[in-house]
DRENLO-745126 format. One record per residue (C-alpha): chain; residue number from 1; x, z, y. Coordinates in nm, 3 decimals. Example, Ala and Ser with C-alpha at 12.3 -4.5 7.8 and 13.67 -1.06 7.14 Angstrom:
<rs>
<r><ch>A</ch><i>1</i><u>1.230</u><w>0.780</w><v>-0.450</v></r>
<r><ch>A</ch><i>2</i><u>1.367</u><w>0.714</w><v>-0.106</v></r>
</rs>
This chain:
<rs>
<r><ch>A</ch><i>1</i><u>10.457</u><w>8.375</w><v>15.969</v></r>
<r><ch>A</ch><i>2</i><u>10.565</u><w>8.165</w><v>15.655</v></r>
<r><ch>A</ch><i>3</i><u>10.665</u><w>8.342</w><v>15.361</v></r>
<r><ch>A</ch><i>4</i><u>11.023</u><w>8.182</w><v>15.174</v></r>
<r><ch>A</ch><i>5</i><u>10.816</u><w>8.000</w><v>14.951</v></r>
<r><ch>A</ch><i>6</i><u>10.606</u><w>7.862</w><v>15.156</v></r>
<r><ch>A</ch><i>7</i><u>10.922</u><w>7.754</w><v>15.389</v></r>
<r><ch>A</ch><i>8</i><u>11.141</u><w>7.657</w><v>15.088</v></r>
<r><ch>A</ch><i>9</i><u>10.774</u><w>7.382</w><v>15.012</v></r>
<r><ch>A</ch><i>10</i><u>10.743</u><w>7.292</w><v>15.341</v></r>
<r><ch>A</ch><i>11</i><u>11.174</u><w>7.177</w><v>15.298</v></r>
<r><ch>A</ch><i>12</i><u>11.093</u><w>7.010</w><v>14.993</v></r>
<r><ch>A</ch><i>13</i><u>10.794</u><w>6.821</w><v>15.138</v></r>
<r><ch>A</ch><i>14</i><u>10.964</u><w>6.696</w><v>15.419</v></r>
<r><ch>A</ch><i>15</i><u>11.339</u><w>6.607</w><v>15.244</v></r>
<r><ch>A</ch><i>16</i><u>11.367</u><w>6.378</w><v>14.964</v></r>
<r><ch>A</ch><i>17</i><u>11.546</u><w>6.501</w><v>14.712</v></r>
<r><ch>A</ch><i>18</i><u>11.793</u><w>6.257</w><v>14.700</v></r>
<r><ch>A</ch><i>19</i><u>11.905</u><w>6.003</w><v>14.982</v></r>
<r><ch>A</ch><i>20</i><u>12.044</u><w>6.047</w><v>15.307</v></r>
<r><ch>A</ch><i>21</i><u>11.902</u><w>6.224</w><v>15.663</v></r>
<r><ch>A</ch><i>22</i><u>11.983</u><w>6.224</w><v>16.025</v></r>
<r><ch>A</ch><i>23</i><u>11.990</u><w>6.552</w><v>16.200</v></r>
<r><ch>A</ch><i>24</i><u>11.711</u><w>6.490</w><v>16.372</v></r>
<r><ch>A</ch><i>25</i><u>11.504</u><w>6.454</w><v>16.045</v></r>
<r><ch>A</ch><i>26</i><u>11.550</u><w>6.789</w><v>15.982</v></r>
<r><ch>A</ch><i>27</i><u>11.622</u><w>6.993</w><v>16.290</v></r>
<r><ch>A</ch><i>28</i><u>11.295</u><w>7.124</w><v>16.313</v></r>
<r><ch>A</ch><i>29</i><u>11.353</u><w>7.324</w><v>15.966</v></r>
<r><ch>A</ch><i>30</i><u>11.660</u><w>7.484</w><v>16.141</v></r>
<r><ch>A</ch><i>31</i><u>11.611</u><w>7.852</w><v>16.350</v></r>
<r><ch>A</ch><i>32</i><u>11.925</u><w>7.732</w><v>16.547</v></r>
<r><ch>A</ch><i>33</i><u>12.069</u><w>7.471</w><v>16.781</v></r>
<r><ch>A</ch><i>34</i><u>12.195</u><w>7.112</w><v>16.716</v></r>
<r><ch>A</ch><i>35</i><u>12.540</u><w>7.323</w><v>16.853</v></r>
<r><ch>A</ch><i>36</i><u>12.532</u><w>7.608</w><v>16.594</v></r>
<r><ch>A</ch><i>37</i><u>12.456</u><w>7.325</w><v>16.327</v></r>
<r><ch>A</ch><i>38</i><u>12.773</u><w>7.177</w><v>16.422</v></r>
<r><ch>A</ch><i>39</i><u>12.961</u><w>7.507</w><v>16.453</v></r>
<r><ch>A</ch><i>40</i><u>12.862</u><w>7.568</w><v>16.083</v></r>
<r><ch>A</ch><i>41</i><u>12.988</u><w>7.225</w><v>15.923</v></r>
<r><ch>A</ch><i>42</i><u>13.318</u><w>7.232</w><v>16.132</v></r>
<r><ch>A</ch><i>43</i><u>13.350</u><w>7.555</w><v>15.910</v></r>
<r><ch>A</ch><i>44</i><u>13.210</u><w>7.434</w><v>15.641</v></r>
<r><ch>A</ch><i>45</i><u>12.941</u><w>7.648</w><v>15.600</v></r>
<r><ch>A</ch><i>46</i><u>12.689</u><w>7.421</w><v>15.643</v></r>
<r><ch>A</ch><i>47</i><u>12.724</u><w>7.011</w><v>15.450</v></r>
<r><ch>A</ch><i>48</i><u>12.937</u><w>6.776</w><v>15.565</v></r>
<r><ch>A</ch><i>49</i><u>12.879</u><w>6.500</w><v>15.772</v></r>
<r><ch>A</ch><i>50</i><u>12.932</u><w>6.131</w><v>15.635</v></r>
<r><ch>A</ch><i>51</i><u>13.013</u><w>5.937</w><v>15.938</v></r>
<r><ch>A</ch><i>52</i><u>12.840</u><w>5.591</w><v>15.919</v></r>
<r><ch>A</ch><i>53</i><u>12.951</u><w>5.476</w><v>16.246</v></r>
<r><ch>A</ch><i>54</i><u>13.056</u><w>5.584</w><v>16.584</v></r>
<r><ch>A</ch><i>55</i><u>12.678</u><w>5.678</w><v>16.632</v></r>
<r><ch>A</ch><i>56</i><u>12.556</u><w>5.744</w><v>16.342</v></r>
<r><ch>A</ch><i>57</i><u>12.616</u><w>6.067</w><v>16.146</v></r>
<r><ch>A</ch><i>58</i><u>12.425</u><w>6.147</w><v>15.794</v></r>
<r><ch>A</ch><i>59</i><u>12.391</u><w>6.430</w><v>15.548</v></r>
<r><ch>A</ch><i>60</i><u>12.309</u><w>6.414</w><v>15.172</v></r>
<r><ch>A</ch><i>61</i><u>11.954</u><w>6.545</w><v>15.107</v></r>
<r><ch>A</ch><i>62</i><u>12.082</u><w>6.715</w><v>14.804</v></r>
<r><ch>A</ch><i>63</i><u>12.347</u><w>6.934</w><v>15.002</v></r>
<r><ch>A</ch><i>64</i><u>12.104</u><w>7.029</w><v>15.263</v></r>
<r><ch>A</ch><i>65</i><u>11.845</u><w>7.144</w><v>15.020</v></r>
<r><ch>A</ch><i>66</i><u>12.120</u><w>7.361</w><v>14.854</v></r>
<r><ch>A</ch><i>67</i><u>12.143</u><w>7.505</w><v>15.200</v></r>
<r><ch>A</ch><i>68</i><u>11.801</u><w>7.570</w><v>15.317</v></r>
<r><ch>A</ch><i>69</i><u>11.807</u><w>7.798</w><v>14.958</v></r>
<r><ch>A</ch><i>70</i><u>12.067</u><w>8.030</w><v>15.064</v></r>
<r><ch>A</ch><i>71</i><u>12.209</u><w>7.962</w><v>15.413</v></r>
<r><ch>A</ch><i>72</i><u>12.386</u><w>8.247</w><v>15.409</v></r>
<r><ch>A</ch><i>73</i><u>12.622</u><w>8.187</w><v>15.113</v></r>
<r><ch>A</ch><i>74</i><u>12.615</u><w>7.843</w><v>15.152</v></r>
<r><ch>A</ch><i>75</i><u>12.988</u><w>7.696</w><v>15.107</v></r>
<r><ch>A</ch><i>76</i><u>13.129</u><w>7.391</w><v>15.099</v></r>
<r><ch>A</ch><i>77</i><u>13.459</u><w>7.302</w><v>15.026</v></r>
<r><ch>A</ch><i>78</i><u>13.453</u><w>6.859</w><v>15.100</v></r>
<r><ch>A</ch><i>79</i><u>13.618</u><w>6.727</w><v>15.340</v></r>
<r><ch>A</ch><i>80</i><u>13.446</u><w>6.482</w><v>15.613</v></r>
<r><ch>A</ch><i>81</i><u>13.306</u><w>6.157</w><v>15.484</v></r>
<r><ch>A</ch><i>82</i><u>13.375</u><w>5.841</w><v>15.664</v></r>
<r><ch>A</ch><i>83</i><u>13.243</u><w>5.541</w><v>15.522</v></r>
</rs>
């Protein structure tokens, strides 16, 4: 079993600090589903989307790693982004 450091690394390591990720770049850091990830933004407890198209949906890096720190207290008060 990781330890939160070693977790928090391993989230560092695979996110750039800065830039923009698709879901699927970092669903395999999340202990839920793609449906609880979307539960969690629609009540923006989670970052918000920035819609880049019909079919494509991003996230800022430096949101998400603000997340994966404390998920639990994680707020955010934006709106959607479409671009």
């Amino acid at each position: 079993m990781q330890t939160l450091n070693q977790k928090l690394k391993s989230i560092t390591d695979t996110l750039p600090k800065t830039s923009l990720s698709r879901f699927s770049q970092f669903q395999h850091l999340l202990p839920f589903s793609r449906e609880k990830w979307r539960q969690l933004v629609r009540d923006n407890k989670a970052p918000q989307k920035i819609a880049m198209g019909e079919r494509c949906t991003m996230y800022k890096n430096e949101e998400l790693h603000q997340f994966f720190k404390d998920p639990l207290n994680y707020q955010n008060s934006k709106e959607d982004i479409h671009e």
